[in-house]
Backbone as CSV, one residue per row, in Angstrom:
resi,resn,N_x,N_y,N_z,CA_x,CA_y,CA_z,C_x,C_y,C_z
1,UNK,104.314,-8.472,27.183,104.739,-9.140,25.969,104.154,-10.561,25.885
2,UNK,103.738,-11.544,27.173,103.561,-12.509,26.947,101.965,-12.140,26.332
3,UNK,101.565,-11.759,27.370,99.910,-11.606,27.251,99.916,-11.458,25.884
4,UNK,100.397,-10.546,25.176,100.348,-10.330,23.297,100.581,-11.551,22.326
5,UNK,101.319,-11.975,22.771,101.639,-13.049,22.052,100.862,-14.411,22.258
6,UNK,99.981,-14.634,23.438,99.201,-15.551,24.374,97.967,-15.339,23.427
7,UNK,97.585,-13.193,23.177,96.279,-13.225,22.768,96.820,-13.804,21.116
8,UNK,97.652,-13.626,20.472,98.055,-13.559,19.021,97.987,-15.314,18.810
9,UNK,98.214,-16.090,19.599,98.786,-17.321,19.128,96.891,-17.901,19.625
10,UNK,96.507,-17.532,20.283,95.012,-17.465,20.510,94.166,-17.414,19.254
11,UNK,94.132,-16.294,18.574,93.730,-15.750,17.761,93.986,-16.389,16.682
12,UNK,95.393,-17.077,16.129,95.860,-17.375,15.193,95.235,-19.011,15.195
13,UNK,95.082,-19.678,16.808,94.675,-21.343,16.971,92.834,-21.073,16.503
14,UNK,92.044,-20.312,16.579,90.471,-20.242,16.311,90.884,-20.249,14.849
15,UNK,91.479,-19.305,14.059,91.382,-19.120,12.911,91.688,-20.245,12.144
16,UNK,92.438,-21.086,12.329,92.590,-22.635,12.189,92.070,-23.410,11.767
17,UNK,91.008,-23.541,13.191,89.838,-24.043,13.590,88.564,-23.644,12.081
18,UNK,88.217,-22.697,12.183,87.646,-21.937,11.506,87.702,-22.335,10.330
19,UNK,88.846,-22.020,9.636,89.488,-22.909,8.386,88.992,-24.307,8.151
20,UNK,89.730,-24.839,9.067,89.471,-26.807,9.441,87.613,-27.161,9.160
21,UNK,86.958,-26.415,9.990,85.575,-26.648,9.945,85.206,-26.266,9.051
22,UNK,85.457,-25.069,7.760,84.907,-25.575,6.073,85.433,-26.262,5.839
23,UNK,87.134,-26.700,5.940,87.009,-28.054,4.762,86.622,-28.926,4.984
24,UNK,85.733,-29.260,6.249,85.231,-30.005,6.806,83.490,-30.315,6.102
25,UNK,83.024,-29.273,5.370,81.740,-29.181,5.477,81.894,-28.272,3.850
26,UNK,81.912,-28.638,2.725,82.592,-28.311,1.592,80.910,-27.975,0.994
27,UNK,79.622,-28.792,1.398,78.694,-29.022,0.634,77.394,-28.162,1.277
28,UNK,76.556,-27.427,0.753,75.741,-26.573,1.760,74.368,-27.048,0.868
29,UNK,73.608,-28.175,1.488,72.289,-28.639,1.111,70.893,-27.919,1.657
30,UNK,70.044,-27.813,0.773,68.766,-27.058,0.986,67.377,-28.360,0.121
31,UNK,66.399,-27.901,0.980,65.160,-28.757,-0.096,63.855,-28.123,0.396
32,UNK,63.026,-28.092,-0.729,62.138,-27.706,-0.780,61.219,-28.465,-1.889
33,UNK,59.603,-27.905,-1.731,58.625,-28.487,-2.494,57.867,-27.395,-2.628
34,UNK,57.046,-28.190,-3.982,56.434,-26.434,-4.583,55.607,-27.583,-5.282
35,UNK,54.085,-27.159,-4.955,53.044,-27.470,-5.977,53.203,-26.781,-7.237
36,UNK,53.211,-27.348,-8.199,52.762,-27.230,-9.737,51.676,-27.235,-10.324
37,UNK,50.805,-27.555,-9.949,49.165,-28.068,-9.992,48.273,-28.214,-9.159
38,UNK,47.021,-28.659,-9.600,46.464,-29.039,-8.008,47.200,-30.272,-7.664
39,UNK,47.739,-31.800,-8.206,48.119,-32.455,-7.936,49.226,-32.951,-7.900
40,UNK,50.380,-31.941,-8.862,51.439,-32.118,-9.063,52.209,-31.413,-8.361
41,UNK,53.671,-31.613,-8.120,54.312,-30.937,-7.471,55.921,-31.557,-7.895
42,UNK,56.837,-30.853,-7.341,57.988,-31.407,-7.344,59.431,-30.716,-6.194
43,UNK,59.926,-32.279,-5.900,60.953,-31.490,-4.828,61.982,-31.150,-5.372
44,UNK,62.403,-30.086,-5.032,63.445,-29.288,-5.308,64.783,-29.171,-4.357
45,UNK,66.472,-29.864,-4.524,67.157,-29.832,-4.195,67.950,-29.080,-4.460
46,UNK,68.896,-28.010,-3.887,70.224,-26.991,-4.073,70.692,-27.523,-3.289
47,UNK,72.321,-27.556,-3.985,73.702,-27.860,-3.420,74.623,-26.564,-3.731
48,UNK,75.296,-26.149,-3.169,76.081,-25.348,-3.219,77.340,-25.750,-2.591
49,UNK,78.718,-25.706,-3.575,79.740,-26.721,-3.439,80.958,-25.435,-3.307
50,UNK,81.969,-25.480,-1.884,82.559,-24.657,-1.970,83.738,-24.435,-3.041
51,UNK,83.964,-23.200,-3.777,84.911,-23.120,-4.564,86.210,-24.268,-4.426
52,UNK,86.732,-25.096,-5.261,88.115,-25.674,-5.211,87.341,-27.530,-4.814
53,UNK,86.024,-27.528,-4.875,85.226,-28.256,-4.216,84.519,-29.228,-5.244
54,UNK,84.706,-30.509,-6.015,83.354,-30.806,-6.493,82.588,-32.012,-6.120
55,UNK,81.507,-32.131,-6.412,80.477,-33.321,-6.038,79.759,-34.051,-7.232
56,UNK,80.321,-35.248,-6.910,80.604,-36.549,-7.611,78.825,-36.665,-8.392
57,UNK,78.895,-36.954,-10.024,78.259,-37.150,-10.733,76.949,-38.784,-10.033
58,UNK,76.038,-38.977,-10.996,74.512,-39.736,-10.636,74.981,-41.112,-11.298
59,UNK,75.654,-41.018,-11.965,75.993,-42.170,-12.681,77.827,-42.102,-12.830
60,UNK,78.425,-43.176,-12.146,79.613,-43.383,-12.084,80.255,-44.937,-12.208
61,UNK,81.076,-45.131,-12.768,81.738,-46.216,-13.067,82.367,-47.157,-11.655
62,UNK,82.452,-48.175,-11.747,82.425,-49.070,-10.290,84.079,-48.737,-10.336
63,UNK,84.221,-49.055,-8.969,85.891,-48.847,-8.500,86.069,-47.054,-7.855
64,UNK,84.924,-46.115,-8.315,85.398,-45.184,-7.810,84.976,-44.445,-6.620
65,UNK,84.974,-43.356,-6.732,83.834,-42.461,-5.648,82.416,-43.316,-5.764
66,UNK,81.765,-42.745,-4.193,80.088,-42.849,-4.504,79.435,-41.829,-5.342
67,UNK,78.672,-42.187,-6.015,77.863,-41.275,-7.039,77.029,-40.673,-6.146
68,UNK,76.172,-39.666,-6.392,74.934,-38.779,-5.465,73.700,-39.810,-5.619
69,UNK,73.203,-40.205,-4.986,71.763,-40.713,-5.250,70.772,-39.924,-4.347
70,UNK,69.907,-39.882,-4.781,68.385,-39.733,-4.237,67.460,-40.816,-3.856
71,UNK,66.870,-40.891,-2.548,66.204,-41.666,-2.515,64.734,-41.218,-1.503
72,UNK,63.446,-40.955,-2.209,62.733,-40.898,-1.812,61.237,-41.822,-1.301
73,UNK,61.695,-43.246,-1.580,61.314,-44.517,-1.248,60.069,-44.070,-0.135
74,UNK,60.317,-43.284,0.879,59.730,-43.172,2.313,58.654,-42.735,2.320
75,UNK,58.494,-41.535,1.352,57.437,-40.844,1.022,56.219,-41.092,0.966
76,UNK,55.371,-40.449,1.758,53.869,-41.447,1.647,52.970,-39.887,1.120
77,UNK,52.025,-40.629,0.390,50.970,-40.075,-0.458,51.149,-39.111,-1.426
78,UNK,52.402,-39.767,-2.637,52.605,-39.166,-3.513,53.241,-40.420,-4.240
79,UNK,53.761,-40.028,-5.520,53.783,-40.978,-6.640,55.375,-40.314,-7.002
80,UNK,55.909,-40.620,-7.518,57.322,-40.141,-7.604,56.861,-40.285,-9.465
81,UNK,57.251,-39.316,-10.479,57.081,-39.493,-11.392,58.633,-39.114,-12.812
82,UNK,59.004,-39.689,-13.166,60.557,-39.984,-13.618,61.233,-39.624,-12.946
83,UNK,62.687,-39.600,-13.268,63.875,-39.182,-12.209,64.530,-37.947,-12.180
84,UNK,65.467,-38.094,-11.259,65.944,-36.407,-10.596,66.547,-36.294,-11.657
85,UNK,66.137,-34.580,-11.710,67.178,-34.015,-12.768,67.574,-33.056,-12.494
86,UNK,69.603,-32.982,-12.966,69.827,-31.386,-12.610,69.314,-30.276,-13.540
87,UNK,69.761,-29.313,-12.756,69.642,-28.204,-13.829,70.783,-27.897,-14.583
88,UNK,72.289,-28.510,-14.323,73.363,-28.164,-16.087,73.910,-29.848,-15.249
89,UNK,74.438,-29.895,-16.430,74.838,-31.417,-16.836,76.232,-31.209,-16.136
90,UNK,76.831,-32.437,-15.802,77.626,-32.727,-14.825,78.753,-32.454,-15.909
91,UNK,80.551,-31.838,-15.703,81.510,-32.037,-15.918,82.192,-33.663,-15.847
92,UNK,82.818,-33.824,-17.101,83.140,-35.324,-17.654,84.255,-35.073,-17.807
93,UNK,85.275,-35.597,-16.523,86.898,-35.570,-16.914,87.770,-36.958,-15.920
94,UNK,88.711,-36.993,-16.760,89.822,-37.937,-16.435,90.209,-37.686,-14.656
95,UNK,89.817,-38.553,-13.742,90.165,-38.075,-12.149,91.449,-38.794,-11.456
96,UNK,92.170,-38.070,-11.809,93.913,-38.537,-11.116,93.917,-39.421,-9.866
97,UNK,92.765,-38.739,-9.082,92.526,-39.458,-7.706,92.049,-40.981,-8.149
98,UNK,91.230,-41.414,-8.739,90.844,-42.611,-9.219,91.261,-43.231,-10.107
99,UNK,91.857,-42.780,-11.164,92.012,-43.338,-12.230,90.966,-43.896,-12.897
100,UNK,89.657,-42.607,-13.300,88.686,-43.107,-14.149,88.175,-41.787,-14.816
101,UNK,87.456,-42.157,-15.628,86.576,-40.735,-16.357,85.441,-40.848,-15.467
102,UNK,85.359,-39.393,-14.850,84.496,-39.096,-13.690,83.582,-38.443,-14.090
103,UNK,82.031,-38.120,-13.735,80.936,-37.147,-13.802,81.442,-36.145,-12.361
104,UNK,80.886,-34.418,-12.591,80.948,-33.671,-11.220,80.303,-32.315,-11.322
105,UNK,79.800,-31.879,-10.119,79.502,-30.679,-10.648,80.380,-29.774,-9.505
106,UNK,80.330,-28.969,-10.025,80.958,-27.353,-9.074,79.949,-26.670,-8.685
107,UNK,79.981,-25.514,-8.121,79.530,-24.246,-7.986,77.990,-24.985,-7.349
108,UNK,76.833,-24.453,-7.863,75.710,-24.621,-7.052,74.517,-25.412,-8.529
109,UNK,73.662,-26.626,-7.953,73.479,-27.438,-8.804,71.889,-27.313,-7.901
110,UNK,71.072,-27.286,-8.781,69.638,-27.990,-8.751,69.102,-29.182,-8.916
111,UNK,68.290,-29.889,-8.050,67.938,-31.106,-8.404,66.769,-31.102,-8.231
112,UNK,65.853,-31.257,-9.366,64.365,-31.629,-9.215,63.491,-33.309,-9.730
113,UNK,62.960,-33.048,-8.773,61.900,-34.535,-8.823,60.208,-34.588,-8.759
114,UNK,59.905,-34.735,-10.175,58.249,-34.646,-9.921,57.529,-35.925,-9.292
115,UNK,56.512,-35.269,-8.986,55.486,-36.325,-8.145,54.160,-35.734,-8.177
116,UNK,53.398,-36.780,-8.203,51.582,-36.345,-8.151,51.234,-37.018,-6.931
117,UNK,50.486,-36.291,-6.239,49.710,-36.716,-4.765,48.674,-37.938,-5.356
118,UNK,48.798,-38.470,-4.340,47.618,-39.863,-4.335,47.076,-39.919,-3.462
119,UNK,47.160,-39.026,-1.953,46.474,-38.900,-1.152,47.011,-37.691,-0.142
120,UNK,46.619,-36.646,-0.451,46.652,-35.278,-0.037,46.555,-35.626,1.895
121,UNK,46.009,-36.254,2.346,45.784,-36.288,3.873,47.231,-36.813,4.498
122,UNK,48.086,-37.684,3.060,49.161,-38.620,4.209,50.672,-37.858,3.398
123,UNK,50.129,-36.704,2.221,50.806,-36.511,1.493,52.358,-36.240,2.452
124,UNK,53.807,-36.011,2.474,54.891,-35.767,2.774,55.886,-36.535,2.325
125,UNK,57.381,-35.754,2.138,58.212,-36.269,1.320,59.289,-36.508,2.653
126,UNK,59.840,-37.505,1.997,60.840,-38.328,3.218,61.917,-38.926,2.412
127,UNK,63.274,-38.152,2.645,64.313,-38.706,1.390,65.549,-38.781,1.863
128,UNK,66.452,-38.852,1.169,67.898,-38.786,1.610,68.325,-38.283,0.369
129,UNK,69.768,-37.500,0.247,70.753,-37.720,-0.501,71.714,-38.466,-0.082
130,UNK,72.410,-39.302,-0.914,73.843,-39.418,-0.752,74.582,-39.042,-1.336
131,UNK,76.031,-38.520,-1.044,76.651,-37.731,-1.943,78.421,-38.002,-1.475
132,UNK,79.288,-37.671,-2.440,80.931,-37.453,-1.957,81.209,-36.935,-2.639
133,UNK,82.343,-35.835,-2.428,83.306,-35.008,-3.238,84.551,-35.055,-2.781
134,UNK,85.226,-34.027,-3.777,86.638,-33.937,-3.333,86.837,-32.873,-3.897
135,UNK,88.576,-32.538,-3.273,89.378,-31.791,-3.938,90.792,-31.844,-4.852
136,UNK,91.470,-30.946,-5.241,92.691,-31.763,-5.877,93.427,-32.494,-5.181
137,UNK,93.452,-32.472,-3.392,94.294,-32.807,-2.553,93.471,-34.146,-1.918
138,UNK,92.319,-33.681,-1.294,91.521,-34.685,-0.603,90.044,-34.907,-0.816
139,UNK,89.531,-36.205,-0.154,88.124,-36.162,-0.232,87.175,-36.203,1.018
140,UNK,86.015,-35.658,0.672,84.954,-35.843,2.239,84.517,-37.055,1.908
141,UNK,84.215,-37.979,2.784,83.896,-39.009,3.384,82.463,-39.148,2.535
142,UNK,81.478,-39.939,1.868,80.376,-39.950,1.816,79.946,-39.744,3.057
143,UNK,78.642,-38.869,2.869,77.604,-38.201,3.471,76.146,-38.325,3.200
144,UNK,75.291,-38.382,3.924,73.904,-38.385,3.828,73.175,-36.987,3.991
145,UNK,72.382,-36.338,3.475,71.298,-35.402,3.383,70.049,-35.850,3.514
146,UNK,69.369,-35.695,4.634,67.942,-36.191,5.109,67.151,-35.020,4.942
147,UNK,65.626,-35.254,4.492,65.125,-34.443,3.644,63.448,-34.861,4.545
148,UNK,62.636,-33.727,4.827,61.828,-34.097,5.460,60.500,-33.183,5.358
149,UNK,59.833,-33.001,4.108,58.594,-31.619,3.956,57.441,-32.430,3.547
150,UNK,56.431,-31.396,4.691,55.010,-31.909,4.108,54.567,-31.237,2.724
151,UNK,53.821,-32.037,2.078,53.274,-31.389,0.951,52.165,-30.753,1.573
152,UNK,51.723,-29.332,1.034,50.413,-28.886,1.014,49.732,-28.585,0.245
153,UNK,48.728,-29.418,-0.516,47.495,-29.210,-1.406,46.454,-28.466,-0.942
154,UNK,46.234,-27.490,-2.094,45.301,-26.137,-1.851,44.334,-26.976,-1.947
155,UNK,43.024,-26.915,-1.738,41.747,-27.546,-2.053,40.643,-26.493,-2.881
């Protein structure tokens, strides 16, 4: 009887755990780059935000959450050409947690950024996100997403 209850209360402390470590990790980041041209190209960010989960809009009002930024500053032998854009426009609502009208997105969000090579030999992209979300109850901590692909130009 003990042993059963030893393996059960076992079983029941991982599952916990298990639990604890998604709400721990709410945000599932990916990046990639894709030539467009011979000289153009653009990086491509997916977020995928767990259900009950969202991540804080690009433009936000002072006093609240951190907004997501991008920053690809690092990048050598490419040209960064206008700014990131998602693919659907952020949700605009009143946030109880802050007391402000908030930008956010849910579910899974695209972010793209064009750029033209200026020198194909040193070309590679070197970036960060920053990002925070929450839920109705709590929030993750701002976080960083480090971002690190060579470009390859066909010749």
């Amino acid at each position: 009887m003990r042993k059963t209850l030893f393996i059960l209360c076992s079983i029941l402390l991982a599952c916990s755990f298990s639990v604890s470590a998604q709400g721990n990790n709410p945000f599932t980041w990916r990046a990639n780059v894709k030539m467009t041209g011979k000289t153009q190209g653009e990086i491509i960010v997916k977020v995928d935000v767990v259900p009950g989960w969202h991540l804080y809009g690009m433009d936000l009002p002072k006093g609240g959450p951190k907004p997501t930024a991008f920053d690809f500053s690092k990048s050598t032998g490419v040209k960064l050409v206008g700014k990131v854009t998602p693919n659907v426009k952020p949700v605009s609502k009143d946030d109880k947690m802050f007391n402000l009208r908030l930008t956010y997105w849910t579910g899974s969000v695209t972010f793209r950024q064009k750029f033209k090579v200026t020198d194909s030999s040193k070309a590679h992209i070197n970036g960060t996100v920053t990002y925070m979300g929450c839920n109705d109850e709590t929030c993750a901590p701002p976080s960083t997403f480090k971002i690190s692909k060579p470009v390859i130009v066909k010749k």
